[in-house]
C-alpha positions in Angstrom: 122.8 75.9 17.0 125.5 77.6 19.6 123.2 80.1 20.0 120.0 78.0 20.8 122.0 75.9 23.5 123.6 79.0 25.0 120.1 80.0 25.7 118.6 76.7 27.0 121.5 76.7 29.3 120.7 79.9 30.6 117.3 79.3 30.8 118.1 76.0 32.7 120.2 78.1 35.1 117.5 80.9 35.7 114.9 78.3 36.3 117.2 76.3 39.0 117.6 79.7 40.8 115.0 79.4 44.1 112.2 82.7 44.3 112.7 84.5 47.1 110.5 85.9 49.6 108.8 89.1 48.4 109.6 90.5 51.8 113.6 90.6 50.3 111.4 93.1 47.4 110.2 95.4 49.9 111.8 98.3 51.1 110.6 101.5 52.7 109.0 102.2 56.1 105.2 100.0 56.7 103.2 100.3 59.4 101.1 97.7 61.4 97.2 98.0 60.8 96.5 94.6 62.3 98.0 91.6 64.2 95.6 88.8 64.5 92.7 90.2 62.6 92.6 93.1 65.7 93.1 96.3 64.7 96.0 98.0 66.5 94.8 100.3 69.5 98.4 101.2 71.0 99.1 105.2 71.6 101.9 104.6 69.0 102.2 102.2 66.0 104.7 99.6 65.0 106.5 99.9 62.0 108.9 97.8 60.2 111.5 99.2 58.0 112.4 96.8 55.4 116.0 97.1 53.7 117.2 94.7 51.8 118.0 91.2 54.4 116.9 93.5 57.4 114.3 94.9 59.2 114.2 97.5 61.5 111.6 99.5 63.3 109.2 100.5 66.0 107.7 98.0 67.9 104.9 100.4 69.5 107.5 101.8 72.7 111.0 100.5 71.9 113.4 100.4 68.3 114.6 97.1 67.3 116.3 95.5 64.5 116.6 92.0 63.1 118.2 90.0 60.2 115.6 87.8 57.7 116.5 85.1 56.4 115.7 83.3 53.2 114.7 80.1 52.8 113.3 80.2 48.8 110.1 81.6 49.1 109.8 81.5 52.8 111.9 84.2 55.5 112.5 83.8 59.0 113.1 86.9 61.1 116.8 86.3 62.5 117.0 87.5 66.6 115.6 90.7 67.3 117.4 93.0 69.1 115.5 95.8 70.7 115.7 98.9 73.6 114.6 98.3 76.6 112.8 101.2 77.2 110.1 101.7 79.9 106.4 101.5 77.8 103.4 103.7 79.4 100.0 101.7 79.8 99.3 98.7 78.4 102.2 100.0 75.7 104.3 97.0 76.4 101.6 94.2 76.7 100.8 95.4 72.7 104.2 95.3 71.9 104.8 92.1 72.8 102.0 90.5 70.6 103.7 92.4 68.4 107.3 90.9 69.2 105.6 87.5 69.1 104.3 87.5 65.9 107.2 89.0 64.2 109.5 86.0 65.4 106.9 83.5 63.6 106.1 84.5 60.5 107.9 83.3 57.3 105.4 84.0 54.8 104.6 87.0 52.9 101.8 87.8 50.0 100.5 91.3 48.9 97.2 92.1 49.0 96.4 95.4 47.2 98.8 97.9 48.3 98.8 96.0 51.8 101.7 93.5 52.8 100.5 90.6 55.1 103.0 88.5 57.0 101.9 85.2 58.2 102.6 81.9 59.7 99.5 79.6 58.4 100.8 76.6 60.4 101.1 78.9 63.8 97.3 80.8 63.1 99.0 84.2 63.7 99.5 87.1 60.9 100.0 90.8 61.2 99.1 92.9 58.0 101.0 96.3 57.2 100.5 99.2 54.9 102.9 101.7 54.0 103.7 104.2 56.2 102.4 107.9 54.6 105.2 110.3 54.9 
């Protein structure tokens, strides 16, 4: 009888625990294939470096890094912090689309071997494979 309500208890407590994210699952080095349903046409590609509660990466022209935060199975990318680097072209118009979706979405789902982030209520997503090294 111990036995059986040792487990229910633990049970009961693994079942209170909130899912996280699966962003906070993710770690290795993705790179940007879309934002928006557009493919990405910059010289160089963004990338975000997932490790553990941060992110760091390339946005296109200049590194950055940011925290994420959990919020059970939503995330919210904490301030990003990023050089401030001169971009050739239209390199730092793309970036910022990048920039501005990364500070909205808070929702992640895996699609194949693709990762898409996404804010549903905001319209904006940006969808990342992993980077082939």
């Amino acid at each position: 009888m111990k036995r059986i309500l040792v487990l229910l208890a633990t049970l009961l407590i693994v079942a209170c625990v909130p899912a996280k994210s699966i962003v906070f699952e993710q770690y290795g080095e993705w790179q940007v294939t879309t934002i928006n349903g557009n493919s990405w046409e910059g010289l160089h590609t963004p990338t975000i470096m997932f490790s553990g509660n941060s992110i760091s990466g390339s946005g296109g022209c200049n590194r950055y890094q940011a925290t994420l935060e959990s919020y059970g199975e939503t995330f919210a990318v904490g301030p990003t912090a990023a050089t401030k680097m001169a971009c050739p072209g239209s390199a730092a118009e793309l970036e910022n689309s990048f920039f501005a979706v990364l500070a909205v979405v808070n929702e992640a789902r895996m699609d194949g071997d693709r990762l898409i982030l996404e804010n549903t209520r905001e319209k904006v997503s940006m969808v990342l494979s992993r980077s082939q090294q």
